[in-house]
N, C-alpha and C positions, 0 to 999 in steps of 0.2 A: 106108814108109807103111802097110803090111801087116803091122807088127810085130804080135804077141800082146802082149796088153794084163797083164801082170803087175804092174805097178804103180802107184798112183793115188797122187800129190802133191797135197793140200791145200794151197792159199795163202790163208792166215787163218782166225782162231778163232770166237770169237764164236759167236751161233746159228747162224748159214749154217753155218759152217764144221766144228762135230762136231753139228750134224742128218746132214749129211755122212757126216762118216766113223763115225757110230755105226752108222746106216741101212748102207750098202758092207762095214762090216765085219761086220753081224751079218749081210748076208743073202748076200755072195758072198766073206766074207774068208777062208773057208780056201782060196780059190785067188787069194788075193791079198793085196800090201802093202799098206797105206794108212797113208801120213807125212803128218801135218800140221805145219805152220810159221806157228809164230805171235808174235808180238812182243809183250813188257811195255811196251815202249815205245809201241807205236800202239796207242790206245785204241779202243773200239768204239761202233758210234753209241748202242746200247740203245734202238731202236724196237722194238715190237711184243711188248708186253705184254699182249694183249688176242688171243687167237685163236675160233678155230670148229670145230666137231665135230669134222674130220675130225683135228684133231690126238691126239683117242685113240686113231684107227689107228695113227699113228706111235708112239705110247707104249706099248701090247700090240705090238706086231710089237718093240719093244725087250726086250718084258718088262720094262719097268718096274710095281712096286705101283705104284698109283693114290693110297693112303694115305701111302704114302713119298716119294711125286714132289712130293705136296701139301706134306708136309714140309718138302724140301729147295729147293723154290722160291717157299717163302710164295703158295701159289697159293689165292686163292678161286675161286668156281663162277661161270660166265657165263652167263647165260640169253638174254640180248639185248641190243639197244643201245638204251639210248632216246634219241628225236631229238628235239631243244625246238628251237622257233622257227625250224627249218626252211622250213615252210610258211611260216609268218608271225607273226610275234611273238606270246608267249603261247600259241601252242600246241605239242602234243607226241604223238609218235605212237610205240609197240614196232616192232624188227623184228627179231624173235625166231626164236630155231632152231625151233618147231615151227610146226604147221598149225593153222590154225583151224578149229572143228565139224568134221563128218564130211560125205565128198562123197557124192553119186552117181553110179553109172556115168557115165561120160562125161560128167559135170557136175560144177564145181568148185563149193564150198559158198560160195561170195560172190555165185553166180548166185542161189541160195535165198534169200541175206539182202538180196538186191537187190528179190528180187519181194514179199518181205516188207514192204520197206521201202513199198511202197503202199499196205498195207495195215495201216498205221499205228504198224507197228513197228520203234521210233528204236535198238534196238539196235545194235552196232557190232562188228565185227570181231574185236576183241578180248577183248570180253565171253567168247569160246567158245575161248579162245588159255591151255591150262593153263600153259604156259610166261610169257604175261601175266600171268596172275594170281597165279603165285606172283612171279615179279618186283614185280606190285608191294606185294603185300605181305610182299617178304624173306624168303620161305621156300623149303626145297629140301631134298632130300633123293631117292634113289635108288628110282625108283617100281617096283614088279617087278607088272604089271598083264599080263591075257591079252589085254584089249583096246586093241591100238593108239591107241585113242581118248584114252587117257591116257601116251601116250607122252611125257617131258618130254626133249628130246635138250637136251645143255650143251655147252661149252666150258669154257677158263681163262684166268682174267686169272693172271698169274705174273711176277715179274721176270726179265728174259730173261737177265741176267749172272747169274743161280743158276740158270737153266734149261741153258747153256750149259756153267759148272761141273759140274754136275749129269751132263750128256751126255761130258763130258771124263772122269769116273771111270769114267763107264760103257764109255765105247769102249776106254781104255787098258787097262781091267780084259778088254777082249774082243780086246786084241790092238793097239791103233793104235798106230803112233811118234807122241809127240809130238817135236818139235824146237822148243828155243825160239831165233831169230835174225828178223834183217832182214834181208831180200832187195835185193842193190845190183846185180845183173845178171841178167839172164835172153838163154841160149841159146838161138839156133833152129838148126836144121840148114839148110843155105844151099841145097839143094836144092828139100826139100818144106815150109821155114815152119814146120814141126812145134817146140814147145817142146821141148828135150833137156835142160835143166838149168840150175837156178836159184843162185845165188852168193852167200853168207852175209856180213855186214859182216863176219865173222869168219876170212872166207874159202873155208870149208867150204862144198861142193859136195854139191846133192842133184838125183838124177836121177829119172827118172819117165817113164812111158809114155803115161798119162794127164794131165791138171793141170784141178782144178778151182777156179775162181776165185771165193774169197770174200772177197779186198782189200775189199769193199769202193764206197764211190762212187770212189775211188781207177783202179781198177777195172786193175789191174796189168797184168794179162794179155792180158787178152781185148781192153781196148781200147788203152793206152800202147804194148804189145809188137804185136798184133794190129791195129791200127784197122780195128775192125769198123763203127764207125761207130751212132752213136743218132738213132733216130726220134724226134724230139721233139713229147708232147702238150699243151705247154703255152700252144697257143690256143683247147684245151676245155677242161682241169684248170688252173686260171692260180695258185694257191697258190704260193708258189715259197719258202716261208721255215715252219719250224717252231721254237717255242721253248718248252723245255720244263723240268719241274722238280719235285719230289721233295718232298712233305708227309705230315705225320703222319697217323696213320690214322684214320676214325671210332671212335666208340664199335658203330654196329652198320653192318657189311659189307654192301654192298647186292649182290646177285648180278646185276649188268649193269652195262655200262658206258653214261657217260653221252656226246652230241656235243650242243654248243649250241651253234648257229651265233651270230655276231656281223655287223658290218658287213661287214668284208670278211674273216673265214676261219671257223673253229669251235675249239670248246677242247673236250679233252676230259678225262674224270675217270676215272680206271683203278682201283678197290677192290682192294689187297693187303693181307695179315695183316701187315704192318708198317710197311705206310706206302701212302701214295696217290700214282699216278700222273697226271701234269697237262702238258696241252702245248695249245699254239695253233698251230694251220697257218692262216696267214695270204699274201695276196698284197702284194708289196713296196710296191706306188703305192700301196696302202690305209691302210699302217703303216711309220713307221719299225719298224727294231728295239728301240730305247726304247720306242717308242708299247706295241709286240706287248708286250714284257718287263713293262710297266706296265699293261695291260690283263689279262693272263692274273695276274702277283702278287694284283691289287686283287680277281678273283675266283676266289682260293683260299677253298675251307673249310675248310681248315686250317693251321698253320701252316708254312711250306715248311722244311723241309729240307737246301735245297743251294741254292746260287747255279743262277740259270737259265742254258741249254745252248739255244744258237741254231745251227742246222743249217741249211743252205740244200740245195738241190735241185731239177732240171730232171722233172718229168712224162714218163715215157716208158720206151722200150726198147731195147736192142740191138737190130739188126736180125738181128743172129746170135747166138742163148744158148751154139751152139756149134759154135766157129771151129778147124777145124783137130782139134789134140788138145786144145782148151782148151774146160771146160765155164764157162760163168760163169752162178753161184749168188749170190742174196740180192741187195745194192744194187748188187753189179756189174753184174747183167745188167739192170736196170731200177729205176725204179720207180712206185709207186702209192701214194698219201696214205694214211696209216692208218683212212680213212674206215671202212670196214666190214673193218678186221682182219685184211687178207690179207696181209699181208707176212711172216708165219711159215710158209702156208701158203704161198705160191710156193717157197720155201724146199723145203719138204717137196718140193711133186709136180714139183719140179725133179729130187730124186733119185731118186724114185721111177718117173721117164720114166726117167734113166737107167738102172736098174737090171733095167726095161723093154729098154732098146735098146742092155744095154752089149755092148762092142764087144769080148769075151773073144780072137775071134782073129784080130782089128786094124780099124782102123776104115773103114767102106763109108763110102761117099757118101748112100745110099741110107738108113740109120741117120741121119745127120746131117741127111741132109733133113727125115725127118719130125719129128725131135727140134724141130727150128727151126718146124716147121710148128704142130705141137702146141703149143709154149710161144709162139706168135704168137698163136694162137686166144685161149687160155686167157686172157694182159694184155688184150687186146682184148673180151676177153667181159666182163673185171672193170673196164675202163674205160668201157665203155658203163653199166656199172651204178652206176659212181659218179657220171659226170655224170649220170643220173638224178636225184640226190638235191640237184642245184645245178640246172638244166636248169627241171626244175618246180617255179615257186614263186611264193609271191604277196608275196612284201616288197616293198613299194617306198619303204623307209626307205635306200635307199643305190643308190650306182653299181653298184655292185660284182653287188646281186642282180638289176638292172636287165639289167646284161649278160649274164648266166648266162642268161638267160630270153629273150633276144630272140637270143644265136649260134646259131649254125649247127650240129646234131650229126651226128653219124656216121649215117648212113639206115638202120645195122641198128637204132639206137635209136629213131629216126624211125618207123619202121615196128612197132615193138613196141608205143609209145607210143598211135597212135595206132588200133593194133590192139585194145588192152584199153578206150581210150575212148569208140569208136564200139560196141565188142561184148560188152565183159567177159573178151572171149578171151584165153589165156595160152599161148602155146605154147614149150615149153622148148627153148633150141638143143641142138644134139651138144655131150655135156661138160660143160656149163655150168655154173660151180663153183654156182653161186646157182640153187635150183630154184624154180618157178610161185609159192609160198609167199615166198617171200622180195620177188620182183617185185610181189606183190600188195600186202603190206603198205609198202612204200615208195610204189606208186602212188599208193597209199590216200592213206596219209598225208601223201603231198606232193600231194595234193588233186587224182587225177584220178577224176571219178565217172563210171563204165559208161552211155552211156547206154540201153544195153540188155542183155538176159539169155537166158541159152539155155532154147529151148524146154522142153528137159524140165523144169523147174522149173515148168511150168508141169501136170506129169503129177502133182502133189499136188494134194489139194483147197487149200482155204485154210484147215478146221479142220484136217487131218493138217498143212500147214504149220507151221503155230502150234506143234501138240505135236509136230512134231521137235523144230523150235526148242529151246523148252521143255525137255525131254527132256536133248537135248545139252546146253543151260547147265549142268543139273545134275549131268550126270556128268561135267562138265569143274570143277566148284567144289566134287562131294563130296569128296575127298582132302586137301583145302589145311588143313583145322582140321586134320588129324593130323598135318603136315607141322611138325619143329620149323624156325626159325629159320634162317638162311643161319650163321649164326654159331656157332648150338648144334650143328645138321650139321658143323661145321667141330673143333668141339672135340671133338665124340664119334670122329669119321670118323678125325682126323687130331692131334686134342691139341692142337689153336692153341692 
């Protein structure tokens, strides 16, 4: 059980699977193997084509160009998601990777446009949001400014089977085995439960000291060999059906993705250089499968591409990401609706815990606890955030948002919720992939208003008020005429 950890067995391809072993190989592989196994035969689900910042850490720590990645994964730029009819029909609100205006000490700047708003000014939020304003009017480009104030942070929307390709040249070219087989037996050691080695239909035997599981909802390892058993949240998140599908591109690439809720799920619209991404996460009692497949075709804008791909899925998580000597990465070890884009990014700070806590000479207890501990936090921290975005809302055109709005939520939610209502207060938990900015604008836009403001906002007069205000609009809107096109960025940057 003390063995030194010489070498880590990958089970399955896909993103999980060489985010995996690109990340192991490039930052701990000259003191180790790392074999991935992956099958022609089992196809891969291809969610999460739509990510958030922290996915450029993982692309510089690979040494990937930026202009090359773009290339090889038809990736446009992401500025934010926008959320229609959310709230309630006809309306729509950003929630974008930067910050709005600029705070003061110890005052968040929504405390200013709060006290402003008495004094008769109907500005909004997003008026002072550079990362708004060029979304909405399609443009973007790489701002090099002294002053934070104009910081535009992005992501990528990309297709995840050329991003995954993509990661397979790169890690083989850095060392990785691949093996191509299916896996018909898996050994434990009858002692300590530990995985010792996995059995190819082919017959061929591969060992390992390690094994991380990226089967998949399958979930091979961790849970079929292991039963570790799943927490399931699907009496908060009730979605249980995704169906999805593949249209041709616009004429101009919009740099955010879009979520429009429906009666009972949301659809969403993913902008790639070669085609558009389209899916409805829906709950079953709401929609047949017909229903969902005939709802999401009838509002494509463009023409589809592929026969639609219906996925089903339980809300939730392992209650161990990592059992024994098995890590389980991607849909194995949970999951969370592609609401707000984390399913690449679990992915990521999955291995990046590990790489954190690995276990070079053999694995503690004391490692695996806090691995488990951490990776509980984190789904928990991104589940509270998405029932947010169902939780508060004013439709009363269906059952479905009737329910979301009168259950029951977890009290760390409870408590946040009703922390920024009564005060305007934001306080960020330990870790929390989603910072004060991010909470705010969802609040906002699912329409909960402060009903009060921190004092110091009230340490401006009400004419220096104004010309902040003022002020800040303008050097949040001077840049955007020089700004070309999400598309003309895209052809100069990258050659679309």
């Amino acid at each position: 059980m003390n063995k030194a950890i010489n070498k880590v067995v990958i089970l399955g391809g896909g993103t999980a699977g060489w985010i995996s072993a690109s990340l192991l190989q490039k930052l701990i592989g000259p003191q180790l193997q790392v074999e991935l196994i992956e099958s022609n035969e089992i196809g891969t689900v291809g969610v999460g084509e739509a990510t958030i910042p922290p996915i450029q850490n993982l692309n510089q720590v690979l040494g990937l160009n930026e202009a090359e990645f773009l290339r090889e994964t038809k990736a446009t730029i992401k500025l934010a998601i926008k959320f229609e009819n959310w709230k309630e029909q006809g309306h729509s609100y950003y929630h974008t990777f930067g910050a709005a205006g600029k705070s003061l000490a110890f005052c968040h700047f929504h405390h200013l446009l709060k006290r402003a708003g008495q004094l008769n000014d109907d500005s909004h939020l997003w008026q002072y949001d550079l990362n708004a304003l060029c979304a909405e009017q399609g443009k973007f480009a790489h701002i090099k400014a002294k002053d934070p104030i104009l910081d535009l942070p992005y992501a990528y929307h990309f297709d995840a089977g050329l991003y995954a390709q993509y990661l397979r040249k790169v890690s083989e070219k850095m060392g990785v085995k691949r093996t191509e087989g299916t896996v018909v037996d898996v050994k434990q050691c009858q002692q300590s439960g530990y995985i010792e080695e996995l059995t190819l239909k082919d017959g061929r035997k591969v060992q390992g000291d390690l094994f991380i599981d990226c089967s998949g909802f399958a979930a091979l390892l961790i849970e079929q060999k292991l039963s570790t058993g799943y927490e399931d949240w699907s009496h908060w998140l009730r979605c249980d059906r995704a169906v999805a599908v593949a249209s041709e591109r616009f004429e101009h690439t919009l740099p955010y993705t879009r979520s429009i809720a429906h009666k009972g799920g949301w659809q969403w619209r993913i902008p790639l250089q070669h085609r558009n991404g389209n899916g409805l996460v829906f709950q079953s009692n709401q929609y047949s499968e017909q229903e969902a497949i005939d709802l999401l075709m009838n509002n494509l804008d463009s023409k589809p591409l592929t026969d639609p791909k219906v996925l089903k899925f339980k809300t939730g998580r392992r209650y161990q990401q990592w059992n024994k000597n098995v890590i389980a990465v991607g849909l194995s070890s949970g999951f969370l609706e592609p609401l707000e884009s984390t399913s690449i990014h679990l992915i990521q700070s999955a291995i990046v815990r590990l790489v954190h806590l690995f276990p070079h000479a053999g694995i503690a207890d004391t490692d695996v606890t806090e691995y488990n501990k951490q990776s509980k936090l984190e789904f928990e921290q991104i589940r509270d955030f998405i029932i947010l975005h169902y939780h508060v809302n004013e439709r009363n055109d269906s059952l479905f948002w009737k329910d979301m709005r009168n259950m029951q939520v977890p009290e760390s939610l409870t408590h946040k919720i009703e922390l920024f209502r009564q005060t305007g207060r934001l306080f960020r938990e330990q870790n929390d992939l989603f910072h004060d900015s991010s909470w705010l604008q969802v609040m906002l836009g699912q329409g909960i208003i402060p009903q009060d403001y921190h004092p110091i906002a009230n340490t401006l007069s009400d004419e220096m008020l104004k010309t902040n205000l003022q002020r800040i609009k303008a050097i949040k809107n001077e840049p955007i005429a020089q700004l070309p096109s999400h598309d003309q960025f895209l052809k100069n940057y990258c050659g679309m």
